[in-house]
PLY file of the C-alpha trace (Angstrom):
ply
format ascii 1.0
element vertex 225
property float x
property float y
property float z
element edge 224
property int vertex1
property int vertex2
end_header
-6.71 -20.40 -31.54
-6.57 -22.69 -34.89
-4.81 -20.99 -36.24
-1.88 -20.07 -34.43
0.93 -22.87 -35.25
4.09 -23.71 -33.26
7.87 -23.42 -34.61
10.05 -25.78 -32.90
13.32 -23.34 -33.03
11.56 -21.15 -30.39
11.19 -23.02 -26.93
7.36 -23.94 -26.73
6.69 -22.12 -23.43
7.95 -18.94 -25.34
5.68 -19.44 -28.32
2.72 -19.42 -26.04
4.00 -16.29 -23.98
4.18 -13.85 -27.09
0.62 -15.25 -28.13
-1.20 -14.94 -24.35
0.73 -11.80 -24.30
-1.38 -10.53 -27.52
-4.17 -11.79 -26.34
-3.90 -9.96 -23.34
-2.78 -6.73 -25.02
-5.21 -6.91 -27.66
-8.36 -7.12 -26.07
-9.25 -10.93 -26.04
-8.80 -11.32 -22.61
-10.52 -8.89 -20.43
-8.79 -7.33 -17.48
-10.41 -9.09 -14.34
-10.74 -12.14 -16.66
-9.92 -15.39 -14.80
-7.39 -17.84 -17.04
-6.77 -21.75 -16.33
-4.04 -23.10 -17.05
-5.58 -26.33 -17.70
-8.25 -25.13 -20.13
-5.67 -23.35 -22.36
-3.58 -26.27 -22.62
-6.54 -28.09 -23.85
-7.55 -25.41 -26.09
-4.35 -25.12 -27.64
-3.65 -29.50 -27.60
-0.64 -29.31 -25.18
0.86 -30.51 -22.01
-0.22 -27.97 -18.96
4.06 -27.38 -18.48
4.34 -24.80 -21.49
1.26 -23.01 -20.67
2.39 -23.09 -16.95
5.76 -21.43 -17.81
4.39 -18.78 -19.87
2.14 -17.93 -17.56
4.75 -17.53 -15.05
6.72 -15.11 -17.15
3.29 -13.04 -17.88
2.65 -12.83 -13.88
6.50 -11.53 -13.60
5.78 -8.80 -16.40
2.54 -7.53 -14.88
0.25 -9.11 -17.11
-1.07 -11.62 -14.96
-2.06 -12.00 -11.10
-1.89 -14.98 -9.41
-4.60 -16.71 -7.93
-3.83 -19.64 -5.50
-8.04 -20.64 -5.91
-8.29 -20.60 -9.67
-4.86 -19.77 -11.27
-4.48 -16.49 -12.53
-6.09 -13.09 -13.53
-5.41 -10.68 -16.20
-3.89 -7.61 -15.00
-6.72 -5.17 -14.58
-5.17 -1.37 -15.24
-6.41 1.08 -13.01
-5.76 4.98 -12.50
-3.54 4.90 -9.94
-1.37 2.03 -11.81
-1.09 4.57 -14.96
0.14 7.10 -12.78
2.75 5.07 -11.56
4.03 3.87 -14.47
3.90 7.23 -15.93
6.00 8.33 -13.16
8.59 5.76 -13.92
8.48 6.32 -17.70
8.92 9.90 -17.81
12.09 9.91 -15.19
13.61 7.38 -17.44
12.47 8.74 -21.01
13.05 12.23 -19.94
16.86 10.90 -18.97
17.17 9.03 -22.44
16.29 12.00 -24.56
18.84 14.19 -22.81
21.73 11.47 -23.50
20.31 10.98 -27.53
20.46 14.74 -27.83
24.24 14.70 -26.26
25.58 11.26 -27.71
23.32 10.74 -30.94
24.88 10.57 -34.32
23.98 13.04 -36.75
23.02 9.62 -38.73
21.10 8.14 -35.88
19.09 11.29 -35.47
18.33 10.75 -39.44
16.98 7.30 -38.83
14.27 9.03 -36.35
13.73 11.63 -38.73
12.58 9.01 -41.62
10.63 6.90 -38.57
8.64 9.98 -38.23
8.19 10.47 -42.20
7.24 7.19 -42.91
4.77 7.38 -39.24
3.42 10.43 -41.27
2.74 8.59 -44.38
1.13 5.54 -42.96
-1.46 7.83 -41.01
-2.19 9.12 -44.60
-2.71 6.17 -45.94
-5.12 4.67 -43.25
-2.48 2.43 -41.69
-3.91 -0.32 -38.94
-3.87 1.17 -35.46
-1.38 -2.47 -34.81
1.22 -0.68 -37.46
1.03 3.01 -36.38
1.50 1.55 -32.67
4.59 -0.68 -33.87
5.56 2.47 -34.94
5.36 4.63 -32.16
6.98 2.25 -29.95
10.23 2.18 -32.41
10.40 6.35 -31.90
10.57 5.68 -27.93
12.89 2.86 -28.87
15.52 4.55 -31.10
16.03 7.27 -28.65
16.56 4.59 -26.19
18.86 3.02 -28.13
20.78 6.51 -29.25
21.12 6.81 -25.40
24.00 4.75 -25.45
23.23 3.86 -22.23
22.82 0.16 -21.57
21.50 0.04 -17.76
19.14 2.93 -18.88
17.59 0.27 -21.25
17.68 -2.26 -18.69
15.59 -0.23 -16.59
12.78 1.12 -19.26
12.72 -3.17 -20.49
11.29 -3.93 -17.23
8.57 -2.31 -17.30
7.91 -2.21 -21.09
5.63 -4.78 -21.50
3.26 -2.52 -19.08
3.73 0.60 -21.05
2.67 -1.15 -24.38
0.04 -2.56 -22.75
-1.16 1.28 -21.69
0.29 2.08 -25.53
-2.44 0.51 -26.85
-5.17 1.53 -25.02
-3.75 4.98 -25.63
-4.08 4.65 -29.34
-8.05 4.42 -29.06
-10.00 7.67 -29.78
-10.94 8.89 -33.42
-7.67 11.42 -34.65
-5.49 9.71 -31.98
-2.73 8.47 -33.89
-1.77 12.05 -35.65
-2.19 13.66 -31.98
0.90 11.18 -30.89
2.94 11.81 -34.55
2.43 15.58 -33.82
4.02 15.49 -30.20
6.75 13.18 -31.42
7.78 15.84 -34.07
7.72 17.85 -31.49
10.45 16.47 -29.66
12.15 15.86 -32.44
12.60 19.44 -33.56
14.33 19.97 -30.41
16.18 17.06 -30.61
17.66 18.02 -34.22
18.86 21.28 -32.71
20.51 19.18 -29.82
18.34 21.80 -27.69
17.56 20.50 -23.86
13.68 22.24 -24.61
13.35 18.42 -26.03
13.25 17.09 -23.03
10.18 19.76 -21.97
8.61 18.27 -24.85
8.92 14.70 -24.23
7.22 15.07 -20.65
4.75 17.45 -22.04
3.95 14.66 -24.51
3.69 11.66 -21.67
1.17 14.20 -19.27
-1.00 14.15 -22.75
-0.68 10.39 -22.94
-1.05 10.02 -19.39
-4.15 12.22 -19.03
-5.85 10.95 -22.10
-5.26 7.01 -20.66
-6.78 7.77 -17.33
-9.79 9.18 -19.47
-9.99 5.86 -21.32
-9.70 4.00 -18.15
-12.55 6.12 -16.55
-15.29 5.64 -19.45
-14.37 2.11 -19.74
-15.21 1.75 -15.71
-17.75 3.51 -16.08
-19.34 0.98 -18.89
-18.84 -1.59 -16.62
-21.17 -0.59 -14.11
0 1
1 2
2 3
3 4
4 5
5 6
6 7
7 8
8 9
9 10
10 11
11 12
12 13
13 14
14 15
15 16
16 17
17 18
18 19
19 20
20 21
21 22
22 23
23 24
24 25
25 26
26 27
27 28
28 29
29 30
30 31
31 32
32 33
33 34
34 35
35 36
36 37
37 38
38 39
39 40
40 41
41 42
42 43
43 44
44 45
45 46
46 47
47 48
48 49
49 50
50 51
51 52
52 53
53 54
54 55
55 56
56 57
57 58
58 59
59 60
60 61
61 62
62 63
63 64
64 65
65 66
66 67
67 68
68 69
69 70
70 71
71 72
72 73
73 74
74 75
75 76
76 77
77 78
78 79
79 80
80 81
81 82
82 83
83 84
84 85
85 86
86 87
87 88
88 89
89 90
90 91
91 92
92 93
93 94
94 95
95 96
96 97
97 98
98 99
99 100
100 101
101 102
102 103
103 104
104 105
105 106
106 107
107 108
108 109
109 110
110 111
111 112
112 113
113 114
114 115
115 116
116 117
117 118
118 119
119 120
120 121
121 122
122 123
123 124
124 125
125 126
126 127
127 128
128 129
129 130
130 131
131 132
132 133
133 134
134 135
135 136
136 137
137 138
138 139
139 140
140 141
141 142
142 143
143 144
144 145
145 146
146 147
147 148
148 149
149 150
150 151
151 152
152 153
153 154
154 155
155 156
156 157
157 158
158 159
159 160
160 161
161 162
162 163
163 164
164 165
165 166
166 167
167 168
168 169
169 170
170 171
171 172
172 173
173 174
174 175
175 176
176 177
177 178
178 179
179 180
180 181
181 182
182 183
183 184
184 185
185 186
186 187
187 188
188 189
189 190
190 191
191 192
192 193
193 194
194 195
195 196
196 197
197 198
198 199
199 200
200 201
201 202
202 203
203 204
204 205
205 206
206 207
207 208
208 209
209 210
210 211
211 212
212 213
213 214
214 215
215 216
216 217
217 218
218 219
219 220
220 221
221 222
222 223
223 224
């Protein structure tokens, strides 16, 4: 935590979201993990108001559970919560590539063309799993955004910061990364065509992520035993 530094244009309570948030996401927290408010604030030399306002905003995301005996715990992912999500994310992804396919420019669809390329280049040149992951969310993202559908967005943002939190735990496994780039091209392909059968694609590719986080989720229970 030294070394994480404050800049005052960015309300204080906001820095220390994004940076729980990581935390959280990352791995430094463990799911079940218990977090005081009081503890971080003296870990990171601060009043307890920031730390109790970011906290707040990481309980509305998901990303925290509150605890009226010792203040919260991190949001521990189970089975049945992937499926859920997964549910949710492949009504509303399967909806947004149908609308990119109709309302994309042939320009936009370029843009995710060169994503993809550059995706394909990074794998080959041993890219951090923190980049290729950055760069897998920007493929979902640019067909949300070539949607042209603003409440469609609103929807997918509200439960975003759960699906990158499942993101990353999808990226583990050796050969992972070029799994995901090969589905995405995938899509894509159909997508170029302006052919529906990208749709197929997209929640063929979202069962594989799916299935392959409940796997994940299952060995890591397993460990814990």
């Amino acid at each position: 935590m030294n070394n994480f530094d404050l800049h005052k244009p960015l309300p204080y309570y906001l820095q220390f979201y994004e940076k729980i948030k990581q935390m959280i996401v990352n791995g430094e927290y463990e799911p079940g993990q218990r977090i005081n408010e009081t503890q971080l604030a003296k870990a990171f030399g601060v009043s307890r108001s920031p730390i109790r306002e970011a906290m707040r905003l990481l309980e509305k995301d998901g990303l925290l559970v509150a605890d009226q005996k010792t203040g919260f715990i991190v949001y521990s992912l189970s089975t049945e919560d992937v499926e859920e999500i997964y549910q949710v994310r492949t009504a509303l992804e399967s909806l947004a590539v149908e609308l990119c396919i109709i309302r994309a420019s042939d320009e936009e669809l370029l843009f995710i063309e060169q994503l993809l390329e550059r995706t394909a280049e990074e794998i080959k040149q041993g890219a951090e799993d923190s980049r290729l992951i950055e760069l897998n969310e920007r493929f979902h993202q640019l067909i949300l955004q070539y949607s042209h559908n603003k409440h469609l967005k609103k929807q997918l943002d509200s439960v975003n910061v759960l699906i990158y939190f499942c993101r990353v735990l999808n990226f583990k496994g050796k050969g992972r990364a070029a799994e995901i780039l090969d589905e995405h091209q995938q899509v894509f392909t159909f997508m170029k065509k302006r052919s529906l059968k990208a749709v197929e694609h997209m929640q063929k590719h979202l069962h594989h992520d799916l299935v392959h986080l409940q796997k994940r989720l299952t060995i890591r229970s397993a460990s814990l035993k």
